[in-house]
C-alpha positions in Angstrom: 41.8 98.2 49.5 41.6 94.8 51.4 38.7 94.9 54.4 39.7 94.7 57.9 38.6 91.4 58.8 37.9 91.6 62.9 40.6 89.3 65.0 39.3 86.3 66.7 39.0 86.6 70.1 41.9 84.2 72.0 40.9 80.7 72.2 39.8 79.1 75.8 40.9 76.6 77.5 40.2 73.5 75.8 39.8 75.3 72.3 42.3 74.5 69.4 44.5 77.4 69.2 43.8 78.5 64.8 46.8 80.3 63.0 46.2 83.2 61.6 47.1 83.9 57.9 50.4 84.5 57.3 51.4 83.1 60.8 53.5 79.5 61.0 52.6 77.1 63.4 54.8 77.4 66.1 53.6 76.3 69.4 53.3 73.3 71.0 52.2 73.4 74.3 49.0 72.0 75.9 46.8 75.3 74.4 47.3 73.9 70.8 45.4 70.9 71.9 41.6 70.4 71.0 39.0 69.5 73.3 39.1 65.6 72.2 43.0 65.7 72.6 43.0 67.1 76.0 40.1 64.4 76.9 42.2 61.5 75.7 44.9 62.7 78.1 43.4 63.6 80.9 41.8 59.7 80.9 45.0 58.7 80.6 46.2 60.2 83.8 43.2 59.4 85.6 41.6 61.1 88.8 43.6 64.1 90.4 45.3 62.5 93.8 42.9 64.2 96.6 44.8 67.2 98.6 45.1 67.3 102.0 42.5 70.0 103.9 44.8 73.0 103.9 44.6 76.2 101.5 44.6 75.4 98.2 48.2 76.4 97.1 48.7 79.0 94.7 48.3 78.1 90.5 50.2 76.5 89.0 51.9 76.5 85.4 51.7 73.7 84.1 54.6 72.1 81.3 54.7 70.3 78.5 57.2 67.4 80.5 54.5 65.2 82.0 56.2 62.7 84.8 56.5 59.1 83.6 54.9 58.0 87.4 51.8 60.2 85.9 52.2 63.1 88.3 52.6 66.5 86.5 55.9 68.3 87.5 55.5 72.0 87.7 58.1 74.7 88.4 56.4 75.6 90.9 55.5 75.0 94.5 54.2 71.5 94.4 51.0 70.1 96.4 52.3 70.6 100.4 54.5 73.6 99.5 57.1 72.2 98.8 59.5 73.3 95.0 60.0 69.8 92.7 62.7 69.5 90.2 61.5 68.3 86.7 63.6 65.1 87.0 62.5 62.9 84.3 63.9 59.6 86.4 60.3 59.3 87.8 58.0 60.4 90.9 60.0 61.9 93.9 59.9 62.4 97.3 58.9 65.7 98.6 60.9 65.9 101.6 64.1 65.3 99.3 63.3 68.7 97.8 66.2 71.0 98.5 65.3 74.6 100.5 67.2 77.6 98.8 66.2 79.7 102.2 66.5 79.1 106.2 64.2 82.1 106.8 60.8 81.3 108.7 58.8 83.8 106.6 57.6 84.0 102.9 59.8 80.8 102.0 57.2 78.3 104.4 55.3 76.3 102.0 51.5 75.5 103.0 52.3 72.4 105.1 54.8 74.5 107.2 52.4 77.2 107.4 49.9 75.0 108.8 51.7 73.9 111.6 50.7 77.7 112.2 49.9 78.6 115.8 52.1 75.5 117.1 55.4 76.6 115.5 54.6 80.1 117.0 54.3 79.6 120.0 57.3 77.4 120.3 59.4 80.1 118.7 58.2 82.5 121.0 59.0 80.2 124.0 62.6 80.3 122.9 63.0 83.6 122.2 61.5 84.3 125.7 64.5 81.8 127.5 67.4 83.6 124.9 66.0 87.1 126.6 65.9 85.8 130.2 69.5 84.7 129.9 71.6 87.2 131.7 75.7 87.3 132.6 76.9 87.5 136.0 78.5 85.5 138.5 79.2 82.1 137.2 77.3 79.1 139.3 79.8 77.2 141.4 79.7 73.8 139.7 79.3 70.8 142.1 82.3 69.7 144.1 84.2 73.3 143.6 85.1 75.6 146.6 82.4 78.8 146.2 84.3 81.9 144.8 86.8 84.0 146.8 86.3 87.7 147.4 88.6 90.0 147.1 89.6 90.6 150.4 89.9 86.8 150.8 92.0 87.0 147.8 94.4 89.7 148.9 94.8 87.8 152.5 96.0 84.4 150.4 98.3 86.8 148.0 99.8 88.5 151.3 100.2 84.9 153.0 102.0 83.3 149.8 105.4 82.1 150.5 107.5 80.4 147.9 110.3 77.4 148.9 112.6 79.9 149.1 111.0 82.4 151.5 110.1 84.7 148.8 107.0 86.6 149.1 104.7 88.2 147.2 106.7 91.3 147.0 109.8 89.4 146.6 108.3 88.2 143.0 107.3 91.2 142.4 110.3 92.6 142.3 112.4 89.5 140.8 110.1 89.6 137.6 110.1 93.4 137.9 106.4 93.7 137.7 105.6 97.0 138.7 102.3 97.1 138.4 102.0 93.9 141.0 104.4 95.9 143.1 102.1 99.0 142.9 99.1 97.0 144.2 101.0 95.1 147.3 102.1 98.8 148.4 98.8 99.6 148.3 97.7 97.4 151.2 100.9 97.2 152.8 102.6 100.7 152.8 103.9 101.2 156.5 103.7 97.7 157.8 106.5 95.2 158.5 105.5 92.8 155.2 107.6 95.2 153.7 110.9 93.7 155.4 109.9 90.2 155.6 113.3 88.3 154.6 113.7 85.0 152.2 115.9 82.2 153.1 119.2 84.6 152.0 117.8 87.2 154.4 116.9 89.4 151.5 114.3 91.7 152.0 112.3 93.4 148.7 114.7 96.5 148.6 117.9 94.2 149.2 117.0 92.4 145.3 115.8 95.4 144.0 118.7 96.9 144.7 120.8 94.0 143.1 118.8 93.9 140.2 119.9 98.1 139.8 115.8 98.6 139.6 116.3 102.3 141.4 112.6 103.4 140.6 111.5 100.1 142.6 113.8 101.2 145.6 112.0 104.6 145.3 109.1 102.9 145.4 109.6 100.9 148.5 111.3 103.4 150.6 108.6 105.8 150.2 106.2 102.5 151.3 108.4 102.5 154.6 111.0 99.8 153.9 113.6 99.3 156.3 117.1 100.7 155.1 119.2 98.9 157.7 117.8 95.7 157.4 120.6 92.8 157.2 120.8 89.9 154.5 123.1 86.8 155.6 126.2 88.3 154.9 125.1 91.5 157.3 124.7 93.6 153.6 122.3 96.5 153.8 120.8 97.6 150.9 123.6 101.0 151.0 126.0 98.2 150.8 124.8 96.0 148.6 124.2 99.2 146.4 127.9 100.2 147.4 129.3 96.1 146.4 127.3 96.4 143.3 128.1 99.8 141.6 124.7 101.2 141.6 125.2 105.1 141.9 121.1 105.4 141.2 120.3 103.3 144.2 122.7 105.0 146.1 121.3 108.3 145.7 117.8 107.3 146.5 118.9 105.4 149.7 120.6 108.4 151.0 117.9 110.8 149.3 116.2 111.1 152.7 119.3 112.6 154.2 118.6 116.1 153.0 118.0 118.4 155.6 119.4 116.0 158.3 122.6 115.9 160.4 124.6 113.0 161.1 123.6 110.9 164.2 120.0 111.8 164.5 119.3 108.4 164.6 116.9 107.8 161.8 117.5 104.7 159.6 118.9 106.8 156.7 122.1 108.3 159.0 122.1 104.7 160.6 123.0 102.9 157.2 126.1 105.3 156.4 127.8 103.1 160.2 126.6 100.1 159.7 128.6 97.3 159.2 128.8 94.1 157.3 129.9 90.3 159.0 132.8 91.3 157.7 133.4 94.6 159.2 132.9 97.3 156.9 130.8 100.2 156.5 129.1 100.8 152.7 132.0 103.9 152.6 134.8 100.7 153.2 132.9 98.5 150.5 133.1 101.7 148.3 137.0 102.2 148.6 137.9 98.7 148.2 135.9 98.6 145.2 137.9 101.9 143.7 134.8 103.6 143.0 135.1 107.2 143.2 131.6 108.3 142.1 129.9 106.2 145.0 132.6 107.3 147.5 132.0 111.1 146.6 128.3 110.0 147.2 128.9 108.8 150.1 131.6 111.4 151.8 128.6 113.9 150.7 126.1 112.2 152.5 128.0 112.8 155.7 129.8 109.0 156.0 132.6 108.7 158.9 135.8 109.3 157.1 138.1 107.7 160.0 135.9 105.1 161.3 138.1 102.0 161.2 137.0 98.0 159.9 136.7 95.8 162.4 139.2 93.0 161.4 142.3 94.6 161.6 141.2 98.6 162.5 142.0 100.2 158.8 140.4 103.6 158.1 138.9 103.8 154.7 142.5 106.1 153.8 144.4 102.8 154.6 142.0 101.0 152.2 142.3 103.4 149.3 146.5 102.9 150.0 146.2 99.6 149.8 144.2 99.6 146.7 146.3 101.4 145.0 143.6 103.8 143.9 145.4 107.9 144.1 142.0 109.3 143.0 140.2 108.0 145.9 143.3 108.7 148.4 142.9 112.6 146.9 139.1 112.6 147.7 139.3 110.8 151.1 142.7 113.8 152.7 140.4 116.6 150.9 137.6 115.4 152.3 139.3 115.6 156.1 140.2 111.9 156.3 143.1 111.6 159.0 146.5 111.0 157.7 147.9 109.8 161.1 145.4 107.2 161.3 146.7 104.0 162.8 145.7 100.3 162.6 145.5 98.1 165.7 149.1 97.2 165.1 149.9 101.0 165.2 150.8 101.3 161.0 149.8 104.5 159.9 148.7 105.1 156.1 151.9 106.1 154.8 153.5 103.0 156.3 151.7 101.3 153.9 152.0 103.7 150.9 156.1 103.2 151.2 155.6 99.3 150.8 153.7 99.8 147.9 154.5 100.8 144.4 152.4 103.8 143.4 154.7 106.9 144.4 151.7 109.1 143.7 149.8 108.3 146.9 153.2 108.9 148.9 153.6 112.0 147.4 149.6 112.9 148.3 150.1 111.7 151.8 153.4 113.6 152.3 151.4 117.1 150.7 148.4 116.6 153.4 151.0 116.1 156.4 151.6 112.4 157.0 154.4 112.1 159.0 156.9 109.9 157.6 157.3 106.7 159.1 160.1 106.2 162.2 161.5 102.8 160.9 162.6 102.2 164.6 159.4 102.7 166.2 157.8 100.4 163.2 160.6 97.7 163.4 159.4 97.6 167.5 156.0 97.0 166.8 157.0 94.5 164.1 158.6 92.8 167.0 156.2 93.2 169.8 153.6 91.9 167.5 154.3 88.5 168.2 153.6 89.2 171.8 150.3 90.2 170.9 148.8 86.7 170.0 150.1 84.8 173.4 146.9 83.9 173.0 147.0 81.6 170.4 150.6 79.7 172.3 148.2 79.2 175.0 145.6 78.1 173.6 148.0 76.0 171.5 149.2 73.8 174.5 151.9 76.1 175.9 150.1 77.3 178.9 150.9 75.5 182.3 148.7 76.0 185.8 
């Protein structure tokens, strides 16, 4: 049995590293050296460069690449701190070396952790100004007017008025902006802003009307708006509703009627007799138009069913006759409209009915009790009609002192 020979304790630094038996030769680096060879070297390279008076940096392994400008390059932290590449193209600078990490912690190398109480206190000096910096009113820059407040703000809103006359409220009911609309009621419910007119003497609820926005004319009437108010053709918003076909608007302009009686005097019974520059009441506009939903409406709502238009004295029956509509003559008789109605030339309904060719409307105006016409009474106000407009031969040249 072979003896156990003891194992050699592990070579120093500086000692040639022996094989063992059996073992090949297999490394090269600087701890195979002997004393003599390490020597030779280190005279070669001459003195260690002198470090500057910091810490000593941590140790460092040293390879078998020495540099060719006789500087050792480690893969480590170099003198200063800072990591150097084993670039064989010679001696580099350490500020080229390339930082893997932006952190201010455990990545500093000795030189930046010597700038120590310095660095720290200029760090803390900017973390102190980030933490003062608070939002709030933005500084008036110089030249520019200080801020408005918002009561300043709402009195330049309220005073806006475009080219056209439109106002605030105007726009806000062009562009249908109901929540702009909302706010403007807010400050202005009850006051006369509400019926301020643009150049076309349209108030707010005259366009809204137009535009057929019926939950803006809800809106505005319960604000206060004025329901007789008068664009340039002498249009309230019932007629321009009426003109327009707007049953929606209709109802909520004559809404406020419930549990009132004609000629109380309020501004909802005023609308139903008010009349246009042209003469007629909505109840007219609403005949001519054929509209029998709107004149139903309207009838309803307590409308005068005999009052005559201005121009020529025709009750809305002689209207419906001449419009040749026997659904609205039927609706206007049932309703109590008066059959022997006459125009300011004295022609009664029928009269015009029997010039006309829809036989239906005769036939209704005969069943309610029109009387028929008396040709000679009508051919003598045929011609004593011409005496009626002397007028115009005098003022024509004809007259003599």
């Amino acid at each position: 049995m072979a003896e156990l020979q003891p194992r050699a304790p592990p070579a120093g630094l500086g000692e040639a590293k022996r094989p063992e038996a059996g073992e090949d030769w297999c490394d090269s680096g600087l701890g195979s050296l002997s004393e003599g060879q390490l020597s030779q070297i280190q005279d070669g390279l001459g003195p260690p460069p002198e470090k500057p008076p910091h810490p000593p940096a941590a140790a460092a392994a040293v390879t078998s690449d020495p540099c060719p400008g006789g500087r050792p390059v480690t893969s480590d932290p170099c003198p200063g701190g800072r990591p150097v590449t084993s670039d064989p193209g010679g001696p580099r600078n350490p500020d080229s070396c390339e930082r893997l990490d932006s952190a201010l912690g455990d990545s500093l190398g000795e030189e930046e952790a010597g700038w120590g109480a310095a660095g720290g206190q200029a760090v803390g000096a900017i973390t102190q100004g980030v933490e003062a910096v608070r939002l709030g009113e933005p500084a008036p820059r110089a030249g520019e007017p200080p801020a408005v407040g918002p009561e300043d703000w709402l009195h330049h809103v309220l005073g806006f008025v475009t080219e056209d006359g439109d106002t605030a409220l105007h726009l806000a009911v062009i562009h249908e902006h109901e929540a702009f609309l909302d706010s403007i009621l807010q400050y202005t419910a009850g006051t006369e802003y509400l019926d301020l007119q643009n150049d076309l003497g349209q108030t707010a609820l005259h366009i809204a009307v137009i535009l057929g926005a019926s939950n803006f004319v809800c809106k505005l009437m319960a604000a206060g708006a004025g329901l007789c108010m008068q664009e340039k053709a002498g249009h309230t918003a019932l007629h321009l509703a009426c003109r327009e076909g707007w049953r929606d608007c209709a109802q909520w302009l004559l809404a406020s009627l419930s549990g009132h009686r004609p000629g109380e005097g309020n501004d909802a019974c005023a609308q139903l007799d008010c009349t246009n520059y042209d003469g007629y009441t909505p109840l007219h506009v609403a005949v001519l138009r054929k509209d029998l939903e709107v004149v139903k409406l309207l009838v309803g709502a307590g409308a005068d069913l005999n009052k005559a238009e201005l121009s020529c004295g025709r009750s809305p029956l002689h209207l419906a006759v001449e419009s040749q509509s026997p659904e609205v003559v039927e609706c206007l008789l049932r309703a109590g409209a008066d059959p022997r109605a006459r125009m300011y030339v004295g022609y009664t309904p029928i009269y015009s009915a029997v010039h006309r060719p829809n036989q239906k409307i005769l036939q209704l105006l005969r069943e309610f009790g029109s009387e028929e016409p008396d040709w000679d009474s009508e051919e003598s106000l045929a011609d004593s009609s011409d005496e009626e407009y002397d007028d115009i031969v005098i003022n024509s040249g004809h007259y003599k002192n």
